[in-house]
TORTIDO-720890 format. One record per atom (N, C-alpha, C): residue in one letter; x, y negated, z negated. Coordinates in steps of 0.2 Angstrom, whole numbers, plus 5000, padded with zeros to 4 digits. Each point is the difference from the previous one (the first is absolute). Example, Ala and Ser with C-alpha at 12.3 -4.5 7.8 and 13.67 -1.06 7.14 Angstrom:
<recs>
A506650284961
A499649945000
A500449945000
S499849955004
S500449944999
S499649954997
</recs>
This chain:
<recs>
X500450065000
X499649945000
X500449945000
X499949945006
X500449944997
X499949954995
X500449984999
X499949954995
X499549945000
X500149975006
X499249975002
X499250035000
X500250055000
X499450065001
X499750004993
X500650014996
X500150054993
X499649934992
X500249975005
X500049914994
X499249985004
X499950015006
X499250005000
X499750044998
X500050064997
X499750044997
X499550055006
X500349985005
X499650045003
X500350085001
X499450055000
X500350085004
X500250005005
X500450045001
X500350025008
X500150075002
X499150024995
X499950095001
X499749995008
X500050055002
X499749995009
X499250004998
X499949945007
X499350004999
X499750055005
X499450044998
X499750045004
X499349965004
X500249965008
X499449995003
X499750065003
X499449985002
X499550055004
X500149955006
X500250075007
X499849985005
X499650015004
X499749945002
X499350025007
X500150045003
X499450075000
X500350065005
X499449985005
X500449975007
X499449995006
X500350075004
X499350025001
X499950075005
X499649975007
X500550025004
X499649975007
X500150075004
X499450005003
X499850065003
X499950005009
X500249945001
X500149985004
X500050055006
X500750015001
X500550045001
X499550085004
X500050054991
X499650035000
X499350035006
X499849944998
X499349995003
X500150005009
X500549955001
X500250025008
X500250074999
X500450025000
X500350075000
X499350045002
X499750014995
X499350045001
X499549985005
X500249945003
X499549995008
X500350035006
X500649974997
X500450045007
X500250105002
X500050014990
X499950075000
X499350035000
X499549975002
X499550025003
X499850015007
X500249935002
X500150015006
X500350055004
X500549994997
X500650085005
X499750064999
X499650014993
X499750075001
X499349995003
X499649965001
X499349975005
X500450045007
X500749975003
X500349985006
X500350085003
X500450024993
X500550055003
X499850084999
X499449984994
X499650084998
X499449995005
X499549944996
X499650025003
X499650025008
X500549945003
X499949995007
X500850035003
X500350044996
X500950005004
X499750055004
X500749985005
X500250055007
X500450055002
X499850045006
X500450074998
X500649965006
X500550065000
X500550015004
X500649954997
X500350005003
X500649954997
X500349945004
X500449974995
X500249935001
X500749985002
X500350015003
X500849965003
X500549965001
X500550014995
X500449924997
X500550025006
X499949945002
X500850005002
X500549964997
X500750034995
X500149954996
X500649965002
X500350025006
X500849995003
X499949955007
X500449974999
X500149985006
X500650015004
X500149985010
X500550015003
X500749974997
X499949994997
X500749934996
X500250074994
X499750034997
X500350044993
X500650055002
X500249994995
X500550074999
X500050064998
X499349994998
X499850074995
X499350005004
X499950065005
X499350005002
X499550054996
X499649974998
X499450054996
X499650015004
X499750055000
X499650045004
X499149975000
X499750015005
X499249984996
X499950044996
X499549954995
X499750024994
X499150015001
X499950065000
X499550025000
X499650024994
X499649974999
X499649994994
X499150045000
X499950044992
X499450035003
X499549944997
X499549985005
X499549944998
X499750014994
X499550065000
X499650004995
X500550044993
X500450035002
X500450024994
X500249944994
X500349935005
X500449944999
X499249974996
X499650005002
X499349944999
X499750044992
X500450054998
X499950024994
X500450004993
X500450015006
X500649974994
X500149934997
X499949955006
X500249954998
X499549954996
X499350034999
X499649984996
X500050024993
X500550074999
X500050034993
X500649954996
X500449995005
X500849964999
X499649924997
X499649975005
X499849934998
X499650014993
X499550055000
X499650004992
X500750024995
X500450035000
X500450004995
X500249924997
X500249975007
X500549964998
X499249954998
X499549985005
X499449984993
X499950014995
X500150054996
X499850024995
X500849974992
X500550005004
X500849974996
X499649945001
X499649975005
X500149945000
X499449984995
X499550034999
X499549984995
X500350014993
X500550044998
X500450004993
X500249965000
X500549965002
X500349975000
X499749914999
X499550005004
X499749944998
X499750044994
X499850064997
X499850004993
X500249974992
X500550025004
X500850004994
X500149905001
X499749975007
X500149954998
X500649985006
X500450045003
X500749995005
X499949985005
X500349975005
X500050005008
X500250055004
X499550025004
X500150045003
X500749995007
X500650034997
X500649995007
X499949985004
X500249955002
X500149985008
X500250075003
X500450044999
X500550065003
X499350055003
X499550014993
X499550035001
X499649985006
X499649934999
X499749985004
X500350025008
X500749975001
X500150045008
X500350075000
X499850044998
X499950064999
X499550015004
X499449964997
X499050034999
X500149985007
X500149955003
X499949955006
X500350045007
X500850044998
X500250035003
X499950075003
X499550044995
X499550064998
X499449985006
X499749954996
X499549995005
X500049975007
X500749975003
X500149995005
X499950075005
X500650024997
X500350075003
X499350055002
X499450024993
X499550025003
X499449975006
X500249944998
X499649955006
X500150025008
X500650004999
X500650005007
X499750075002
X500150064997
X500050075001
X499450025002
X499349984997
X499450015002
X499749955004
X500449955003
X499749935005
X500350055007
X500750005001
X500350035005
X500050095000
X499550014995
X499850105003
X499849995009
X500350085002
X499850005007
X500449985003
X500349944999
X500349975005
X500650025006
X500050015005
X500750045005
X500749954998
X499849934998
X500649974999
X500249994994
X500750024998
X500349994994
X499849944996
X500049984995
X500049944996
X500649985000
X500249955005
X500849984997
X500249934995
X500250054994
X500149974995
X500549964999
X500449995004
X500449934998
X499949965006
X499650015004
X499849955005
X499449964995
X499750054994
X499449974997
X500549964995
X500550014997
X500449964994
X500349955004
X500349995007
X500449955004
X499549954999
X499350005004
X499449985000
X499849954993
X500050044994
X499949984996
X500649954996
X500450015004
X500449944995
X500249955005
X499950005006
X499949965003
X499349945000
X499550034997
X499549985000
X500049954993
X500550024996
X500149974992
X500649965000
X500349985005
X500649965000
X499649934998
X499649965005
X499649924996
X499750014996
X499950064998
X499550014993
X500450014995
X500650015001
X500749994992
X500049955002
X500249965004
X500349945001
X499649944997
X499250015001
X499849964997
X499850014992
X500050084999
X499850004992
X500649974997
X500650005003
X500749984997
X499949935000
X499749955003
X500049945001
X499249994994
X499550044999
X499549984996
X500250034993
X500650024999
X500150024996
X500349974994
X500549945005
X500549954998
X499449944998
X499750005004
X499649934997
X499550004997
X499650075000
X499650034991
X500649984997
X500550024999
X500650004994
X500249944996
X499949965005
X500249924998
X499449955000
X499450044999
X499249965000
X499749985005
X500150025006
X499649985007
X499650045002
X499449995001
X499950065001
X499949995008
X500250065005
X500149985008
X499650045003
X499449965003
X499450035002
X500449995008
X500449955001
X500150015008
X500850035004
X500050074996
X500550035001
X499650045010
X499550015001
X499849995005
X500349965007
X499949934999
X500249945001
X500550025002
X500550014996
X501050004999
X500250075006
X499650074999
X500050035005
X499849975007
X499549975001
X499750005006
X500649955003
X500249924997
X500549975003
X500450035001
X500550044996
X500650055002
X500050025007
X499550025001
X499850055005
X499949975007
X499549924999
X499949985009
X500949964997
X500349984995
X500649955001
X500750045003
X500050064995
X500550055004
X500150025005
X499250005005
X499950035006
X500249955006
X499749934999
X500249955002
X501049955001
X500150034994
X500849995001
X500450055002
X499850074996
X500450065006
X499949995006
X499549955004
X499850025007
X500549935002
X500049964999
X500249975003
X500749984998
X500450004995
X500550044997
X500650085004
X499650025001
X499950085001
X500650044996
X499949964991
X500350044996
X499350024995
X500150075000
X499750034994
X500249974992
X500649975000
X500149984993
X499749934999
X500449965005
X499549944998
X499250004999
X499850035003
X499150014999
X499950034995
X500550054994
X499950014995
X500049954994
X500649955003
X500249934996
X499449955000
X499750005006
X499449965001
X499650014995
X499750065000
X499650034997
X500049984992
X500650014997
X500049994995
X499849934997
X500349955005
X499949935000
X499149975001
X499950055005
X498950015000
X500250014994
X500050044996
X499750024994
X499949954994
X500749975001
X500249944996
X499649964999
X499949975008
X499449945001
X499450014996
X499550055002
X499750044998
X499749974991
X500750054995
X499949994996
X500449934997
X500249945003
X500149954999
X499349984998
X499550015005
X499449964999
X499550034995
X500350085000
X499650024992
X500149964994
X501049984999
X500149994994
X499749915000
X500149985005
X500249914999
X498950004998
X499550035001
X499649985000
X499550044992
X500650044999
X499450064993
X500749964995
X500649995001
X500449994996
X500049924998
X500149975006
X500349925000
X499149964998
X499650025005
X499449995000
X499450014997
X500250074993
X499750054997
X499249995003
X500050045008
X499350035001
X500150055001
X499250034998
X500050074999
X500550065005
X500450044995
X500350035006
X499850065004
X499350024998
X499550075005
X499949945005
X499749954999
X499749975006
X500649985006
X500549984997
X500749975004
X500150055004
X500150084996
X500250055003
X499750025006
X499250014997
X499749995010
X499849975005
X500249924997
X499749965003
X500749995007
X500750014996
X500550025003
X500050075006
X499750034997
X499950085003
X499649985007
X499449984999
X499649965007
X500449975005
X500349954996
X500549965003
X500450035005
X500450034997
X500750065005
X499450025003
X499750025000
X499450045005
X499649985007
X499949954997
X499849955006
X500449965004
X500549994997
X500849975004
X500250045004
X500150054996
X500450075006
X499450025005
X499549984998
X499450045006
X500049975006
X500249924996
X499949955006
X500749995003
X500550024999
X500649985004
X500050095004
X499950034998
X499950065002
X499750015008
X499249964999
X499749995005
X500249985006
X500349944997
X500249945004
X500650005002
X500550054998
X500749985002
X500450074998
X500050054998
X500350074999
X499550035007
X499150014999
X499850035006
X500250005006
X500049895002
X500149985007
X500850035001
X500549994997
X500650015000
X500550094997
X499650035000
X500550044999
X500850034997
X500149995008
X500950034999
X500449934997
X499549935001
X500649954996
X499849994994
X499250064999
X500249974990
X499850044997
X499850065004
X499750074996
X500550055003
X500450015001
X500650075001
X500549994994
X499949994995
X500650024994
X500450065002
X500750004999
X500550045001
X499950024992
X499950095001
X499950034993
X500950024999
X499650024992
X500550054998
X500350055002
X500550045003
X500250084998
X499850044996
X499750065000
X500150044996
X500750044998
X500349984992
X500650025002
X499950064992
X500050045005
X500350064992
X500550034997
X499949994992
X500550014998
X500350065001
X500650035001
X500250055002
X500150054991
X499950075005
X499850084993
X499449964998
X499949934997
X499350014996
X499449975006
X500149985004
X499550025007
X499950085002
X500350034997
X499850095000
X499950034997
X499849984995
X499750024993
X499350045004
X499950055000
X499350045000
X499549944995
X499549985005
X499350004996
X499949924998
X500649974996
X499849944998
X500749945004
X500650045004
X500549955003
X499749985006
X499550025002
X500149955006
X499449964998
X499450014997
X499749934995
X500349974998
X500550004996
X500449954994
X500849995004
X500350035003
X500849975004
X499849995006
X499450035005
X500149985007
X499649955001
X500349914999
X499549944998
X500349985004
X499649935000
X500449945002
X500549944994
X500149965000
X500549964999
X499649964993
X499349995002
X499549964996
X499950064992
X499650075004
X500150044994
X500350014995
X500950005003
X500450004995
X500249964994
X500049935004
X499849954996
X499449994995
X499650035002
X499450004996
X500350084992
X500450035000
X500150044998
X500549964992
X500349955003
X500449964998
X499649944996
X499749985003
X499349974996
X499750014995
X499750084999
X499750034996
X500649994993
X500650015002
X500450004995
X500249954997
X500249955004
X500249945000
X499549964994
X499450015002
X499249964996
X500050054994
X500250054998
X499750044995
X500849984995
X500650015004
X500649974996
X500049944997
X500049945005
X499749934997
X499749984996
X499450055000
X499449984994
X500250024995
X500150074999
X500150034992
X500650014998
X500649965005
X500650024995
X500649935003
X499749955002
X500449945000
X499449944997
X500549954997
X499949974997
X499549945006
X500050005005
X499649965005
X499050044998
X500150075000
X499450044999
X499649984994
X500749984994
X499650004995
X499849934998
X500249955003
X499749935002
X499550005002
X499950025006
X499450015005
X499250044997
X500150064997
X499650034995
X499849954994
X500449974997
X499849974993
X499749935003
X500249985007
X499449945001
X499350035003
X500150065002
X499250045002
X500050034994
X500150004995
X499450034993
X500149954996
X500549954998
X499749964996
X500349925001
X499849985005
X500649915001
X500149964996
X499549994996
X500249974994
X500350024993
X500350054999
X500850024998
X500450005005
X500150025006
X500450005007
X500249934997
X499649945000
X500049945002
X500549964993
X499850024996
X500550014991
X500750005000
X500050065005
X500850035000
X500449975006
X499749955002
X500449965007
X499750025006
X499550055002
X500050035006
X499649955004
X500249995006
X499449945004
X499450045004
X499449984997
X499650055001
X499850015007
X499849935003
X499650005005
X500750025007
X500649955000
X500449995003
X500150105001
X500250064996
X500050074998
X499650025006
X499349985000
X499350045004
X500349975004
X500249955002
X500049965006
X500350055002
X500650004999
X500750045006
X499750065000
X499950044996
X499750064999
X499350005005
X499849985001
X499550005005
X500050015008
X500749924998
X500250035009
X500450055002
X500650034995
X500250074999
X499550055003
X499250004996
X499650075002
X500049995006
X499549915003
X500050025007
X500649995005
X500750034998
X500550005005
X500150075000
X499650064996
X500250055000
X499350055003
X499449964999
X499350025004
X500249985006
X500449945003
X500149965005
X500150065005
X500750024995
X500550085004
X499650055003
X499450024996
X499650055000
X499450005007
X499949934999
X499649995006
X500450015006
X500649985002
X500450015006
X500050095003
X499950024994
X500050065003
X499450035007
X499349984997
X499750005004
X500149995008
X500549955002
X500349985007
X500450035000
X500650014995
X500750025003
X500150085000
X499450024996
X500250095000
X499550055002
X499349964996
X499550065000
X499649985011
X500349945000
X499549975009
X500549985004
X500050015004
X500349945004
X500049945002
X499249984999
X499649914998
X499850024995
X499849925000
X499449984996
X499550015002
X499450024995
X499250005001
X499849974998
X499549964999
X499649964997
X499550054994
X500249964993
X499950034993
X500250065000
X500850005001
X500450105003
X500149994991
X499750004996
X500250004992
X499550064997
X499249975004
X499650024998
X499750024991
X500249954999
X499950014991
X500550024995
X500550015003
X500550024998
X500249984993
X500049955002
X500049934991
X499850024996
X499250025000
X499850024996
X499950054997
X500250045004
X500350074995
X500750024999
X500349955002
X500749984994
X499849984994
X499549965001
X499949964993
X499750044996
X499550055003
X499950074996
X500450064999
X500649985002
X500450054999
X500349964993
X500149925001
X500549964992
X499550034995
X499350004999
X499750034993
X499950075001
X500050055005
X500050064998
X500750034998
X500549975002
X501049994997
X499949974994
X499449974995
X500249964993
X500549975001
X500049945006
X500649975001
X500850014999
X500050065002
X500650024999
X500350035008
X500649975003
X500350015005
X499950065004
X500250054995
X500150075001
X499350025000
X499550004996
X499450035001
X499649985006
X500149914999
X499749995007
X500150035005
X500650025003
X500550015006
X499550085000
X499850024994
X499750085001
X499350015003
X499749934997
X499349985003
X499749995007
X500749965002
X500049985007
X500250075007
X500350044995
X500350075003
X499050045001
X500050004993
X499350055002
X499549985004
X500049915001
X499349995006
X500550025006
X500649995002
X500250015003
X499950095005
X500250034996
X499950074999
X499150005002
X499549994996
X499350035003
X500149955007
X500149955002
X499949985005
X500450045005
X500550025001
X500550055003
X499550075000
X499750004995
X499550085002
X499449995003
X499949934999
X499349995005
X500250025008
X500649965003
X500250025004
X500250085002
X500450014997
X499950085001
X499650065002
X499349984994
X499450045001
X499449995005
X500549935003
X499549985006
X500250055005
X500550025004
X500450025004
X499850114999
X499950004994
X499750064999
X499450035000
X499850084997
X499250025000
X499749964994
X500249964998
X499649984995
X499250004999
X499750014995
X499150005000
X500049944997
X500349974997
X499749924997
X500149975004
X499649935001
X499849955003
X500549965002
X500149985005
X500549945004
X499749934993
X499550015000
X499749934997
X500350014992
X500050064997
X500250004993
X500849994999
X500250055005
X500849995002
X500349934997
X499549955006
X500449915001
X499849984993
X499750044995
X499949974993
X500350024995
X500450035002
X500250054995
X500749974995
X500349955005
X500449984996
X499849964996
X499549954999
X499949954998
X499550044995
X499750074999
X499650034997
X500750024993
X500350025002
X500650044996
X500349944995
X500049935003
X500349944997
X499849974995
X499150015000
X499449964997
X500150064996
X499950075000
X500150044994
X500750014997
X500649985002
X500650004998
X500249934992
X499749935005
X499849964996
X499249994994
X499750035002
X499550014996
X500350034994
X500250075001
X500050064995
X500850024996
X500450015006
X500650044997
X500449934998
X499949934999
X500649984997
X500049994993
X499350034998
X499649994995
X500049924995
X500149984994
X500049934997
X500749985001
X500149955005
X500449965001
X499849924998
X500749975000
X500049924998
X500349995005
X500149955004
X500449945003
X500249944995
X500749985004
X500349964998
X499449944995
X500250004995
X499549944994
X499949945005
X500549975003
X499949915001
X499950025009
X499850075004
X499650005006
X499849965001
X499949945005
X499249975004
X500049944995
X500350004994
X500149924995
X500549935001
X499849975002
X500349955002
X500549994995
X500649974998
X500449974995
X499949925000
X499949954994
X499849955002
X500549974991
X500649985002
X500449984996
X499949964995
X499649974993
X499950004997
X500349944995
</recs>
């Protein structure tokens, strides 16, 4: 006991608090729609004969043979697999725990896999599976790039409804200086510079001019919208080769890990933008949590007025950090012209924005989770396409919703009670 302790007379026996035990069943509950589902899908209505992965491509060094799968065998097991891990998942909110992230893509990857199996029964053509992974992470390149960008400005109290916007510019401004340039990089530099301007008129107008910043966010998103529609019209359509032929990227694969069976030619046979986006994910998840610039930028988005106490400049912080995000969504949109198209299309984002931005709260603001949120829409969008091209019996019509299906339940259920940054969407107003 110290001495100052000892001469106030107070105990220094341990105090025993009660902890609030919240149980969120959240989780649980989805688990049990979807393990219903599959056994509705794979028992009740499942299909005979089998299903064919092809998991190799011409590129590997280890060829695996096709994998031929018995449909109704697989449409039984994998709904005994999803009720098991339903039923961990009901204890564990009993007990009061979070259910794993680890768990949850486990359940997601189970019920993929029997999805795939009983959509493509019958089918003469293999399922080619890293063609379905290639697909899929190329579809998630602007969807990291912007969750990494909605992530930094949740982080530091903005909240960025026109990560949208910041894609869409990247996209007509990188297409239009690769073309007339006829460098790939500087259209990526361009890019970044759209994204700048973009979120320059976020901060100067929610930050400098505290109005609201959901309305700024879309009223900016229309804005890029209608500007690029109309320069599109009017000067990308009429003119083409001198402002719609962007000079793309290479595909340059990294050598042995481009031959990885199954996951090297999704993740090493990329373009130039991918890898940098690789480097991003790490760069934005290092910065925040383990240099001293992160822990500035967190303590003005959770609380400014201690930030404000201990020296930090609150507003000045968002500021830079604002244009930061949109220099790095900026990146993301370029991709759209310089990898996944060879132009521009008019609204070639397609909403893109905004399922990055639902990818920032189904990640809990967190770099790395995000980056995992943006992978999954990316992935069902990748299967809608695949299941198109096969026997599939579900709907062309349900297919085209299925990402956006998966996104609303991923956000709805499995990230269970989350908080966002304290001083999100709050103005600082120096006192």
């Amino acid at each position: 006991m110290s001495t100052a302790v000892a001469n106030a007379g107070i105990d220094e026996s341990p105090i025993q608090l009660e902890k609030a035990v919240i149980k969120s069943w959240k989780t649980p509950i989805i688990f049990s729609v979807f393990t219903v589902l599959g056994a509705l899908l794979f028992i009740a209505f499942g299909r005979s004969g089998d299903t064919h992965f092809n998991l190799t491509t011409s590129f590997d060094f280890i060829k695996i043979p096709i994998l031929s799968v018995p449909t109704r065998q697989t449409g039984i097991v994998i709904p005994i697999l999803l009720l098991a891990i339903t039923a961990f998942g009901y204890w564990r909110s009993y007990i009061a725990k979070k259910v794993p992230l680890w768990l949850t893509a486990i359940f997601a990857i189970l019920f993929f896999v029997g999805f795939l199996t009983w959509a493509a029964a019958g089918s003469t053509t293999p399922v080619a599976v890293p063609g379905l992974l290639l697909s899929a992470i190329g579809i998630s390149v602007p969807l990291i790039f912007g969750a990494l960008g909605g992530v930094i400005t949740e982080r530091v109290g903005v909240v960025n409804v026109a990560i949208e916007g910041q894609l869409l510019a990247g996209a007509f401004v990188s297409a239009v200086v690769a073309t007339v340039t006829h460098s790939a990089v500087a259209g990526f530099i361009a890019a970044m510079f759209a994204g700048v301007l973009v979120s320059a008129l976020l901060a100067v107008f929610s930050i400098t001019y505290i109005v609201d910043q959901v309305i700024v966010g879309v009223v900016l998103n229309v804005l890029v919208i209608g500007l690029t529609d109309f320069l599109y019209s009017q000067v990308l359509a009429n003119q083409p080769s001198q402002f719609n032929a962007p000079t793309q990227f290479p595909i340059l694969p990294i050598p042995l890990l481009s031959q990885i069976p199954l996951l090297g030619p999704a993740l090493f046979r990329q373009t130039v933008i991918v890898y940098i986006m690789y480097v991003a994910v790490f760069l934005v998840w290092f910065g925040l949590y383990k240099t001293r610039w992160g822990l500035r930028l967190r303590a003005v988005g959770e609380h400014p007025t201690a930030a404000d106490t201990v020296g930090i400049r609150v507003n000045p912080t968002r500021f830079w950090n604002v244009l930061l995000a949109g220099a790095i969504v900026g990146a993301g949109g370029s991709y759209f012209s310089l990898a996944a198209s060879p132009l521009f299309t008019r609204e070639v984002t397609q909403g893109a924005g905004y399922i990055a931005l639902a990818a920032v709260i189904f990640g809990q603001w967190n770099p790395v989770r995000a980056t995992l949120a943006a992978l999954l829409f990316g992935f069902t969008t990748s299967l809608k396409y695949t299941l198109v091209t096969s026997a599939s019996p579900v709907p062309s019509e349900f297919m085209a919703m299925l990402p956006y299906v998966v996104t609303i339940f991923a956000v709805a259920g499995l990230v269970g009670h989350v908080r966002g940054p304290a001083a999100s969407g709050k103005p600082y107003i120096k006192s």
